[in-house]
MARBABA-678613 format. One record per residue (C-alpha): x, y, z; residue number from 1. Coordinates in pm, whole numbers, plus 50000, padded with zeros to 5 digits. Example, Ala and Ser with C-alpha at 12.3 -4.5 7.8 and 13.67 -1.06 7.14 Angstrom:
<<51230, 49550, 50780>, 1>
<<51367, 49894, 50714>, 2>
END
This chain:
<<73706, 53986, 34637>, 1>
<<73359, 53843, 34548>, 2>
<<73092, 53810, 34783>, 3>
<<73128, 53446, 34780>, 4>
<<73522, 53463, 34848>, 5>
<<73414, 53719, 35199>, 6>
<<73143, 53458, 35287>, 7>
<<73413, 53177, 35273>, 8>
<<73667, 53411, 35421>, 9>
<<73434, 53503, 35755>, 10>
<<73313, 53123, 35713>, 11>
<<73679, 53007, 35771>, 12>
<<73741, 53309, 36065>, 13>
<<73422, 53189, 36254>, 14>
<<73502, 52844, 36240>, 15>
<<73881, 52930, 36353>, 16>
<<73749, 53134, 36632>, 17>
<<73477, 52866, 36684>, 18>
<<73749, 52592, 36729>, 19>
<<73961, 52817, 36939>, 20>
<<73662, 52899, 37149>, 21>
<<73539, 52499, 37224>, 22>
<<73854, 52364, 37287>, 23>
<<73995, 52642, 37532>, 24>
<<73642, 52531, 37698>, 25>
<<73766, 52183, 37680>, 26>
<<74078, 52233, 37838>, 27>
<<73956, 52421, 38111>, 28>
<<73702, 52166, 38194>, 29>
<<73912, 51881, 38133>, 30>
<<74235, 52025, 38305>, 31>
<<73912, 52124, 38594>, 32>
<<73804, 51765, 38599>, 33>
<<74178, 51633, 38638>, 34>
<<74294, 51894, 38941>, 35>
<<73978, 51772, 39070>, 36>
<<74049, 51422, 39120>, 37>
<<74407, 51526, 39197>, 38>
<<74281, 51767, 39495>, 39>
<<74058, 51486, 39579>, 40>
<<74308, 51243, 39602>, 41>
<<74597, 51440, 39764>, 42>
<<74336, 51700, 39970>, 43>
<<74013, 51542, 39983>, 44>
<<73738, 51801, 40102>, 45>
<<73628, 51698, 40483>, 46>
<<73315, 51786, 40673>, 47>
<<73322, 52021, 40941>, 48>
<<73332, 51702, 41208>, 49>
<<73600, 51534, 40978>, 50>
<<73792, 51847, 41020>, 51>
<<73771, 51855, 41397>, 52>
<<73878, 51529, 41465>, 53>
<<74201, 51597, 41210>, 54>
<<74293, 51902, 41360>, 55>
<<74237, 51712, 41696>, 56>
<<74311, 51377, 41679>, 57>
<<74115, 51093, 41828>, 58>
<<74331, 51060, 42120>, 59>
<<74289, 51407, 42227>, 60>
<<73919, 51371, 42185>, 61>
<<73857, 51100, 42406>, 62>
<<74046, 51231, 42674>, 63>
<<73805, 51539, 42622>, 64>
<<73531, 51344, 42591>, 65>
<<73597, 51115, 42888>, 66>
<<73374, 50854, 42971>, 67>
<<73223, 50863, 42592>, 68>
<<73274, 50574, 42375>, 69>
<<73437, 50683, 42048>, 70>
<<73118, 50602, 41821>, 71>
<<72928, 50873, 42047>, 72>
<<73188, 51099, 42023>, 73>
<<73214, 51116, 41694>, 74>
<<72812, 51115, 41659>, 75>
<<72809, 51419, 41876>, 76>
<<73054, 51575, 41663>, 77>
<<72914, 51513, 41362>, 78>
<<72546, 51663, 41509>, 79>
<<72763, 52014, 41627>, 80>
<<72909, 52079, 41364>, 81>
<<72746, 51949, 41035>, 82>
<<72423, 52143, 41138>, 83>
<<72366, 52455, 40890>, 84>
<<72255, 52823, 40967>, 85>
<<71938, 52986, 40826>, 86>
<<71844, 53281, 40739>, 87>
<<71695, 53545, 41055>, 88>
<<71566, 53882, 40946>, 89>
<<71746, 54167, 41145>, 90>
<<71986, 53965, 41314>, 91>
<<72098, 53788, 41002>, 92>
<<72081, 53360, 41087>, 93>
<<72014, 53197, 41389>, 94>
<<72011, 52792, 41446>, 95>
<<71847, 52608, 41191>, 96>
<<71560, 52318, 41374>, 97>
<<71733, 52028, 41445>, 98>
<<71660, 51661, 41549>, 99>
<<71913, 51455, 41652>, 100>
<<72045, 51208, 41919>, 101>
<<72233, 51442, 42089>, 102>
<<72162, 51784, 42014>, 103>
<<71741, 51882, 41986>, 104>
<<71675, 52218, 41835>, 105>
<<71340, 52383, 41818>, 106>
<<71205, 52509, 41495>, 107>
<<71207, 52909, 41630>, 108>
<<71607, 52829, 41692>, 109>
<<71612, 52704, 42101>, 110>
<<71825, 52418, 42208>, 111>
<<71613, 52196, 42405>, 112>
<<71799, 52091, 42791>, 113>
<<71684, 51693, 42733>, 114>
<<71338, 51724, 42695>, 115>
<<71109, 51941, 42467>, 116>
<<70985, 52243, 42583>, 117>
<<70639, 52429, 42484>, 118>
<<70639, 52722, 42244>, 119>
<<70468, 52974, 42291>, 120>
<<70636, 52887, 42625>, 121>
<<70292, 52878, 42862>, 122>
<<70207, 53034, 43204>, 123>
<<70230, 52686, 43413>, 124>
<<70618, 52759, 43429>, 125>
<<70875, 53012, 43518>, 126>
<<71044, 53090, 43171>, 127>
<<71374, 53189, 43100>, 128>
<<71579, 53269, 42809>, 129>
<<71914, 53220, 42794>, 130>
<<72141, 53419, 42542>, 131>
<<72492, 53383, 42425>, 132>
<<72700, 53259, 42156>, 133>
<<72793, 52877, 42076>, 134>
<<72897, 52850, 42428>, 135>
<<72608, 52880, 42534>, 136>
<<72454, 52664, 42303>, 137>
<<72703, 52459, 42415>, 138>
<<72846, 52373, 42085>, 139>
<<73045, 51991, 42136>, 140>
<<72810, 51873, 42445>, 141>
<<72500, 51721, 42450>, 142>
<<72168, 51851, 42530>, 143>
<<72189, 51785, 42905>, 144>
<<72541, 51907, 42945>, 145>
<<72492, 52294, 42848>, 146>
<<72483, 52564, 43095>, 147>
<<72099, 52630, 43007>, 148>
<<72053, 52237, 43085>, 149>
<<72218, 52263, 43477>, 150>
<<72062, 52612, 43540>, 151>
<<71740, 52477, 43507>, 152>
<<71729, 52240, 43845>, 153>
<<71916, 52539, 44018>, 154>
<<71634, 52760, 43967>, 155>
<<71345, 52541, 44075>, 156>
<<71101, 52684, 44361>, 157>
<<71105, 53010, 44135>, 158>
<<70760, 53190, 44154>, 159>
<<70605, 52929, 44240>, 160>
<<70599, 52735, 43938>, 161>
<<70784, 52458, 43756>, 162>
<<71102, 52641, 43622>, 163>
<<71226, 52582, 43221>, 164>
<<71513, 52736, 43073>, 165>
<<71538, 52833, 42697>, 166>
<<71818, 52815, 42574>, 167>
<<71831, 53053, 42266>, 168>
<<72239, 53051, 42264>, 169>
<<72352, 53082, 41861>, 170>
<<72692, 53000, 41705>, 171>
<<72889, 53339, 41661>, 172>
<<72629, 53521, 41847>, 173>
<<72727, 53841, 42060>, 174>
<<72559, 54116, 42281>, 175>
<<72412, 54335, 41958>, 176>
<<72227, 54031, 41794>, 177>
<<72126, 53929, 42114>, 178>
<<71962, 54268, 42177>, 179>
<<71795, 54261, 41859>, 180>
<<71699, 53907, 41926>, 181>
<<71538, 53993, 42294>, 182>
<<71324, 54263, 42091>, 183>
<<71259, 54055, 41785>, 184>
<<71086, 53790, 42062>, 185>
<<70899, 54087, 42248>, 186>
<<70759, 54295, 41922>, 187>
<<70594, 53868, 41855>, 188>
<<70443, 53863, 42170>, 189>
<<70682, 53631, 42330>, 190>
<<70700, 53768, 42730>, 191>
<<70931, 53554, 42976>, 192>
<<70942, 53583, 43305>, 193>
<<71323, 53652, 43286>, 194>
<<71625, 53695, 43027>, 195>
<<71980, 53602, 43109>, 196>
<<72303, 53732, 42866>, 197>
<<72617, 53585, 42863>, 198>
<<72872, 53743, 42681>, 199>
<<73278, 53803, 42632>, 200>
<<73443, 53602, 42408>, 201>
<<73267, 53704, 42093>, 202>
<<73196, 54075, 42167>, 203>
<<73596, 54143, 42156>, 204>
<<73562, 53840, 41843>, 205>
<<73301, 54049, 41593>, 206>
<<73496, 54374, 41736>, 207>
<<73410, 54576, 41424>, 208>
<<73012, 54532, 41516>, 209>
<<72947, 54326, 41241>, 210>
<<72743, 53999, 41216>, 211>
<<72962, 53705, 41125>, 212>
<<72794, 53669, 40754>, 213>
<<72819, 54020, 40667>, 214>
<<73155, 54023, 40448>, 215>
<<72964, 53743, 40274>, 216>
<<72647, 53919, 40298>, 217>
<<72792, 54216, 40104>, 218>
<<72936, 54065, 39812>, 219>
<<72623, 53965, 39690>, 220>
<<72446, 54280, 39717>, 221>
<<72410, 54404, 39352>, 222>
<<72467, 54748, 39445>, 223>
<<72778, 54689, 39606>, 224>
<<73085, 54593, 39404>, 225>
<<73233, 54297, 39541>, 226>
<<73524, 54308, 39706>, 227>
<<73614, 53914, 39628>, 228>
<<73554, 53615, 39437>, 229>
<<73203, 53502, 39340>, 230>
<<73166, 53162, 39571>, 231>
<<73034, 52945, 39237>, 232>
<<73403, 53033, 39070>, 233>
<<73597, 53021, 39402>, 234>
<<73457, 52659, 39470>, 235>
<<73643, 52542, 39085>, 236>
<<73916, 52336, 39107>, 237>
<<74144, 52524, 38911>, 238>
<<74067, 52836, 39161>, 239>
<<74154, 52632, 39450>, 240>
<<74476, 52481, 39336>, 241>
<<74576, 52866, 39265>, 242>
<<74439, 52926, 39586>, 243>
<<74680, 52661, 39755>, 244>
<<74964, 52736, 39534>, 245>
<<74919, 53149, 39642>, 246>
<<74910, 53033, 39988>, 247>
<<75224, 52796, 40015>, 248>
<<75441, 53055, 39808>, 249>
<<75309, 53451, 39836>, 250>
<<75100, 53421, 40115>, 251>
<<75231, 53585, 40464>, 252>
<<75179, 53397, 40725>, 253>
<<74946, 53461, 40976>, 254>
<<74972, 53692, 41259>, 255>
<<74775, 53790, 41551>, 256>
<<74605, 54156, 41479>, 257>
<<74727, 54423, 41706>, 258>
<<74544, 54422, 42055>, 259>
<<74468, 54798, 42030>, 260>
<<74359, 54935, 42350>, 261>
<<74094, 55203, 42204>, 262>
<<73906, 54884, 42037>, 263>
<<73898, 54711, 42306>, 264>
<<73750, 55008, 42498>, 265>
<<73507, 55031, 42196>, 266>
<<73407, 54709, 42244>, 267>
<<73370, 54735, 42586>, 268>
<<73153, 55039, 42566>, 269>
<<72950, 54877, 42324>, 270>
<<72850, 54570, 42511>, 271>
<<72754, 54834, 42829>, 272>
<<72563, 55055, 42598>, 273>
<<72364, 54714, 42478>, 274>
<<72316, 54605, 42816>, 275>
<<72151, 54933, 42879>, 276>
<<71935, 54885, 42623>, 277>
<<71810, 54533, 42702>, 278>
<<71787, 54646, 43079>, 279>
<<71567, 54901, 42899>, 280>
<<71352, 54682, 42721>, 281>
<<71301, 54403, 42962>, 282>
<<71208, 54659, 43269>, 283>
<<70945, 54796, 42980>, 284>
<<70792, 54453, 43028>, 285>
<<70805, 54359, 43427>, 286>
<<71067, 54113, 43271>, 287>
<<71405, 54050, 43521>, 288>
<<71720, 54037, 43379>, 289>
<<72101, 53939, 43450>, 290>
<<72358, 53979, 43276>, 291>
<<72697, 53770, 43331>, 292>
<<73085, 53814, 43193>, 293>
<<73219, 53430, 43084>, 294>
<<73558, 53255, 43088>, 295>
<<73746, 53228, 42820>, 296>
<<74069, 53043, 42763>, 297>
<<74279, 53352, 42740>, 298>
<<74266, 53489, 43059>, 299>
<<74295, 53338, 43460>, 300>
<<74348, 52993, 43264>, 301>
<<74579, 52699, 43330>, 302>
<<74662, 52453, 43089>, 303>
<<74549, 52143, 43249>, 304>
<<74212, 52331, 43211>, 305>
<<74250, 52285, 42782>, 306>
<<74389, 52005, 42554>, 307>
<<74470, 52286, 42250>, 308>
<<74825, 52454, 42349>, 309>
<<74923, 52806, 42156>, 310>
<<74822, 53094, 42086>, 311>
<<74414, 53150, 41998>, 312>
<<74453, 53373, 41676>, 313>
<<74122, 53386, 41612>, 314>
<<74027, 53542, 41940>, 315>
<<74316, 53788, 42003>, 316>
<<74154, 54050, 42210>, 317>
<<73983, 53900, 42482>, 318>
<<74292, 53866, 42705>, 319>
<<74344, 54214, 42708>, 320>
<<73964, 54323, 42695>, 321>
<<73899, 54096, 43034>, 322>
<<74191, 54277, 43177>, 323>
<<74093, 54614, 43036>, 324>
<<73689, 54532, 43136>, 325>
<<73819, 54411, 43470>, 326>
<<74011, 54746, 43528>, 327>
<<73684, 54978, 43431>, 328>
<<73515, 54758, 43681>, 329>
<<73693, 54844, 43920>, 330>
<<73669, 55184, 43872>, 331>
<<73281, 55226, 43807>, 332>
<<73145, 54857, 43952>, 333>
<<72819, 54743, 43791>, 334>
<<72511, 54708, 44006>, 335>
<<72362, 54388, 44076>, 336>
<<72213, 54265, 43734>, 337>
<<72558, 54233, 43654>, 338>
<<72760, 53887, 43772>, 339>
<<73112, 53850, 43660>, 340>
<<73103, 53420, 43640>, 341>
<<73491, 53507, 43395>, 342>
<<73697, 53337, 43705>, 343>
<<73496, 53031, 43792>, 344>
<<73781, 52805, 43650>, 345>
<<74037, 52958, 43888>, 346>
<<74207, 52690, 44126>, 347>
<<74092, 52439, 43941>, 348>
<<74304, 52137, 43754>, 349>
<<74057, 51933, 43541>, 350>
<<73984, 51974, 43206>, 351>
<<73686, 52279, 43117>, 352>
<<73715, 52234, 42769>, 353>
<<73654, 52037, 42456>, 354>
<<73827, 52224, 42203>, 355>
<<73969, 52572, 42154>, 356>
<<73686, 52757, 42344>, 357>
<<73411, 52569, 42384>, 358>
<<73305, 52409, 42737>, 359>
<<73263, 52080, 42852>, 360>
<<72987, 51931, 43097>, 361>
<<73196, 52036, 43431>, 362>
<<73200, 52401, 43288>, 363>
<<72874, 52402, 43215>, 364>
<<72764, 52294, 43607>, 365>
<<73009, 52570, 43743>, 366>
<<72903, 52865, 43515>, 367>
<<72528, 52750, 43554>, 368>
<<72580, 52786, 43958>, 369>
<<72743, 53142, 43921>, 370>
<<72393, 53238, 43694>, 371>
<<72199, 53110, 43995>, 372>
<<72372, 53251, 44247>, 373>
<<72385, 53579, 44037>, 374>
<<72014, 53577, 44057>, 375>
<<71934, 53461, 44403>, 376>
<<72158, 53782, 44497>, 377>
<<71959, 53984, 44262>, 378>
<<71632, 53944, 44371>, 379>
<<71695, 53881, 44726>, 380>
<<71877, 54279, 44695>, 381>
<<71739, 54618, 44751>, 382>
<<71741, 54653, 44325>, 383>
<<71406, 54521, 44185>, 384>
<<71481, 54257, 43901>, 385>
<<71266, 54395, 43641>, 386>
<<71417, 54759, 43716>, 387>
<<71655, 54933, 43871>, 388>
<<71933, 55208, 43739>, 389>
<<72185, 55106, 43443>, 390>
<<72524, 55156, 43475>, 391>
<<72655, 55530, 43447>, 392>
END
């Protein structure tokens, strides 16, 4: 063959392969562009407050939201949960700042109980910080519904000064961030007059001691192979009509994890062995501390109490870590920086919740009054608040 019959004969393979090449790119982007609109006709994509009120239903919500007209419901929705996360060195996110109607959060990631409060907090008042996970924060409730925003008044007449209670609660947070976050506010300086922790629910949730991000976290490392899909190709149409279509006909369905009891003794030791540490940290400062265990809707709970009926598979170990944390308890009691506030919805018949675990204004009040009664025991006792011995 001549050299002019090869450059014709690679001319004609390259332009084969070239044709081959653009319109299998075509097809994927056109057939992408068509599941698209089909998804987004059939499934549209929701926002995290859209979802809520479909899982929920409107009806449900008011009754939850009693009192609240359905535009401010849905307002107050919308401000929970359409907020984003940023990035937190150490303890991997934290709140992102915040201004809304209902829900006010600072720039260094405090909730603010109605009104703004100073940071640096100043020496005129009797800081505390409150830790805990979205309960805390008091994810579905307004500013002056959380725990941190009724603990406040309960406090007043505190040395001396006017009292103000920050309320550093953060979605998915539990006992090891908080640690980390205690210290990360002491190493800047930051010195309040007293911390409070409470924790449960997601201790026994993140029971492999892992931040909630940190699957995420570790597909992106470029060291680390990933274990799944990259999230730029998982969010293609194409991917998530597999997705559905894997899910409807291959998939298992769910089941609740096996509540194995040397977890949720793991668990249980870590949360005492991070209490220790805090209790460490704070007496290193003249800084008081309490620490108090929190209901949960899977254990001592009636169902008047909660509008969502069924099992929670997402939190499948706390009934049995309460009952197992209960039993160690009794065994080897905790001193009094400890105040166990888990059964102050027992005997009661209203409604303590506004969705699957989070806690509604009455809530709030009740576990606010066991933290200030926790604390008036505390310092009133022979154990000093900034001091004292841990557990053993």
């Amino acid at each position: 063959m001549t050299m002019n019959g090869r450059i014709g004969a690679w001319r004609t393979a390259y332009t084969s392969v070239a044709l081959l090449v653009f319109n299998t790119v075509l097809l994927l982007v056109l057939g992408n562009g068509v599941v698209g609109i089909g998804l987004n006709f059939y499934d549209p994509p929701q926002t995290p407050d859209q979802k809520i009120i479909a899982q929920f239903g409107q009806e449900t919500l008011e009754t939850a939201y009693s009192g609240k007209t359905w535009d401010r419901i849905q307002a107050l929705l919308r401000e929970t949960w359409s907020r984003n996360y940023t990035y937190e060195p150490f303890v991997q996110f934290r709140e992102t700042a915040f201004s809304g109607t209902y829900v006010q959060v600072a720039s260094v990631g405090f909730r603010n109980s109605g009104t703004p409060l100073p940071w640096p907090p100043d020496k005129e008042g009797w800081n505390v910080f409150l830790f805990g996970g979205s309960t805390t924060f008091g994810y579905g409730i307004e500013d002056g519904e959380t725990i941190a925003a009724h603990l406040q008044p309960l406090l007043s007449g505190q040395g001396g000064r006017p009292v103000r209670v920050y309320n550093f609660g953060q979605g998915f947070y539990y006992s090891s961030q908080e640690l980390i976050q205690f210290q990360r506010l002491l190493v800047a300086g930051i010195r309040p007059d007293a911390v409070m922790f409470l924790d449960g629910l997601n201790d026994f949730f993140h029971d492999r001691d892992q931040p909630f991000f940190t699957d995420r976290l570790r597909q992106v490392m470029p060291r680390d192979a990933p274990s799944g899909m990259p999230p730029w190709l998982a969010e293609r149409s194409l991917v998530r009509l597999a997705g559905k279509i894997h899910h409807r006909l291959i998939a298992a369905p769910a089941s609740v994890p096996e509540k194995d009891p040397a977890v949720v003794h793991a668990v249980i030791d870590r949360y005492l062995t991070n209490q220790t540490l805090i209790r460490a940290s704070a007496q290193a400062y003249g800084i008081g501390v309490l620490f108090a265990w929190q209901p949960v809707p899977t254990w001592h709970h009636r169902p008047n109490q909660h509008l969502v009926r069924g099992v929670l598979k997402e939190h499948p170990l706390s009934g049995p870590g309460y009952e197992a944390f209960v039993q160690r308890l009794q065994k080897v009691p905790l001193d009094d920086h400890f105040v166990w506030c888990a059964e102050v919805q027992n005997g009661r018949n209203e409604l303590l919740y506004v969705d699957r675990v989070h806690y509604n204004d009455k809530m709030s009040a009740l576990i606010a009054e066991c933290l200030a009664e926790g604390w008036l025991r505390l310092t009133k006792g022979s154990v000093s608040s900034s001091g004292g011995k841990g557990h053993e």
